[in-house]
C-alpha positions as CSV (number, residue, x, y, z in Angstrom):
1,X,90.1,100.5,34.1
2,X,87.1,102.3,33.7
3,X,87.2,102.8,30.2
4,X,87.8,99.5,29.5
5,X,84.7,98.2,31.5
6,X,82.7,101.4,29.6
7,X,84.3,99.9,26.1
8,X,83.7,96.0,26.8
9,X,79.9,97.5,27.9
10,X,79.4,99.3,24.4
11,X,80.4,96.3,22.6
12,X,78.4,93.6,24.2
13,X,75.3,96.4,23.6
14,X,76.3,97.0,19.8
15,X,76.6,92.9,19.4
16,X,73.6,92.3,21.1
17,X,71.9,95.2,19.3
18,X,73.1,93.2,16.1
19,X,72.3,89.3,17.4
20,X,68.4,91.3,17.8
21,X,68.7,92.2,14.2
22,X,69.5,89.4,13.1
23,X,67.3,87.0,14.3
24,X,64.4,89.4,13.5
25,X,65.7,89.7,9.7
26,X,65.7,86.1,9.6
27,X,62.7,85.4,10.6
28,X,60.8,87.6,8.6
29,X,62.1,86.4,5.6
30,X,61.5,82.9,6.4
31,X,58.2,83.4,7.4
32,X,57.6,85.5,4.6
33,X,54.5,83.9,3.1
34,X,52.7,84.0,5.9
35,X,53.2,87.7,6.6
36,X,50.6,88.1,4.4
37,X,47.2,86.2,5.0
38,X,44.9,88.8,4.0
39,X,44.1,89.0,0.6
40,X,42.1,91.4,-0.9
41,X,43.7,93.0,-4.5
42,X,43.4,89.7,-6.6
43,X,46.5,90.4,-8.0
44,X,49.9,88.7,-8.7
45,X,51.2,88.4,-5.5
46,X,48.2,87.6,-3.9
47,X,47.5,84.7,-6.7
48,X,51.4,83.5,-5.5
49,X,50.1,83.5,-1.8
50,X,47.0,81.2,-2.2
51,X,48.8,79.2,-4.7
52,X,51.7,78.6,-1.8
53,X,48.5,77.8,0.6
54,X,47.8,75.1,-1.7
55,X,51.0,73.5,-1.9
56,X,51.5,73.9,1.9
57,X,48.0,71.8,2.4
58,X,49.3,68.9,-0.3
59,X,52.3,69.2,2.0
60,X,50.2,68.4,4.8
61,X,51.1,71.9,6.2
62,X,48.7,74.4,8.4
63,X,47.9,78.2,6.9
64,X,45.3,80.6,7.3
65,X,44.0,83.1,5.0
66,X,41.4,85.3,4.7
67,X,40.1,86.9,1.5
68,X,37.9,89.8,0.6
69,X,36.3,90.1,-2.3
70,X,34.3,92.9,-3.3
71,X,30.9,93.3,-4.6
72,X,29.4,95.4,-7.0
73,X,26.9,97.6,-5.1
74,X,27.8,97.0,-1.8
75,X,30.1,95.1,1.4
76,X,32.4,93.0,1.0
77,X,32.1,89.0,0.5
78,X,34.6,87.8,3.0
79,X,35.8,84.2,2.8
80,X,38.3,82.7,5.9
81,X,40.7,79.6,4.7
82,X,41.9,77.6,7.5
83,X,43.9,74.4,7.1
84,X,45.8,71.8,9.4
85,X,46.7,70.3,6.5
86,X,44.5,67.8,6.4
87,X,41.4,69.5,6.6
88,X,40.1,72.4,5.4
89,X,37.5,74.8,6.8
90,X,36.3,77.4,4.2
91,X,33.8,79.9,5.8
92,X,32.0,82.3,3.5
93,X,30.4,85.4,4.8
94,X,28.4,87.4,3.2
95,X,26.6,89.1,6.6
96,X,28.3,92.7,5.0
97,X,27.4,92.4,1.6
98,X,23.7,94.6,1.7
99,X,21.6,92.5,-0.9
100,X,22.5,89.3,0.0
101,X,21.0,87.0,2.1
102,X,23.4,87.2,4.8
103,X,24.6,83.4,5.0
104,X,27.2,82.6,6.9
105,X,28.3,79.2,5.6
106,X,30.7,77.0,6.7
107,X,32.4,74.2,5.3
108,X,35.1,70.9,6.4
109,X,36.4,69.8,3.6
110,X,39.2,67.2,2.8
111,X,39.6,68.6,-0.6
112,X,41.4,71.4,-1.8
113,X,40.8,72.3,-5.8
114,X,42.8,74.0,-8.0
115,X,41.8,74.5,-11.6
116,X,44.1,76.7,-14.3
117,X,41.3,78.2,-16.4
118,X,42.5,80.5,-20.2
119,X,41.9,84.1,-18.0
120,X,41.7,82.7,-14.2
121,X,42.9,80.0,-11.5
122,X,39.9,78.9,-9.0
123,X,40.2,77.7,-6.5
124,X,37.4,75.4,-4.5
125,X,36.8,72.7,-1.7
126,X,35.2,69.3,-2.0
127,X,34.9,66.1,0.1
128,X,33.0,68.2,2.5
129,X,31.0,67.1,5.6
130,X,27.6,66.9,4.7
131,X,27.4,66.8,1.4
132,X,28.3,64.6,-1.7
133,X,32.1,63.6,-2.5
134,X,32.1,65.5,-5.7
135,X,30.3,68.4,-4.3
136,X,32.3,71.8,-5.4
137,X,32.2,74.1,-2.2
138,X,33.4,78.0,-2.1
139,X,34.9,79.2,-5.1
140,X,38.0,82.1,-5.5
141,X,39.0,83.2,-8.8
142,X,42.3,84.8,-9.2
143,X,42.7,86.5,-12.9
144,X,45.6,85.5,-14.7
145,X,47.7,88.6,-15.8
């Protein structure tokens, strides 16, 4: 009797173990795109990430990123992305970047831009509060390779 109660014990352990597995493996992969928000070697993947932030905000879909771009001389220009879905607000900080002024600007825009240059994609904002319809706000480039 015993071993039976010790075997049914090791089984509901080693099918919970793998029910745990599971649902971890399948929400990582679902919520792949999102597992990475920081973005900081303007490469490829990183170009596929933003690019999915934009079709999730046509989509009328929330995301966050944040992007680091880096200066010649010294910190980095740091730029935070933040969308409901329906609006977007696109903070740029340059407060670590040594010869800059040290502007913290922040923008709500209604607008999200996406322009397919011969060597780059940019992205931008427009429609923002506060300023003119057709006003170009932030700007990201992301080389094409």
């Amino acid at each position: 009797m015993k071993k039976i109660i010790w075997l049914l014990s090791f089984v509901i352990v080693i099918l919970g173990i793998g029910l745990f597995y599971s649902i971890r493996l399948n929400v990582t992969n679902k919520n792949d795109y999102l597992q990475r928000s920081i973005l900081y070697k303007f490469d490829q993947t990183d170009l596929n990430r933003i690019n999915t932030f934009y079709e999730r905000f046509l989509d009328h879909e929330g995301d966050y990123l944040v992007v680091i771009g880096h200066t010649i001389d010294s910190g980095p220009a740091i730029t935070n992305i933040n969308s409901n879905g329906k609006e977007i607000v696109w903070i740029n900080d340059m407060s670590r970047d040594a010869y800059s002024n040290g502007a913290i600007e922040v923008y709500k825009c209604k607008k999200l831009n996406k322009e397919e240059e011969y060597a780059s994609t940019v992205f931008s904002v427009s429609n923002c509060e506060g300023y003119l319809e057709d006003d170009i706000k932030g700007y990201i480039a992301f080389p094409k390779k």
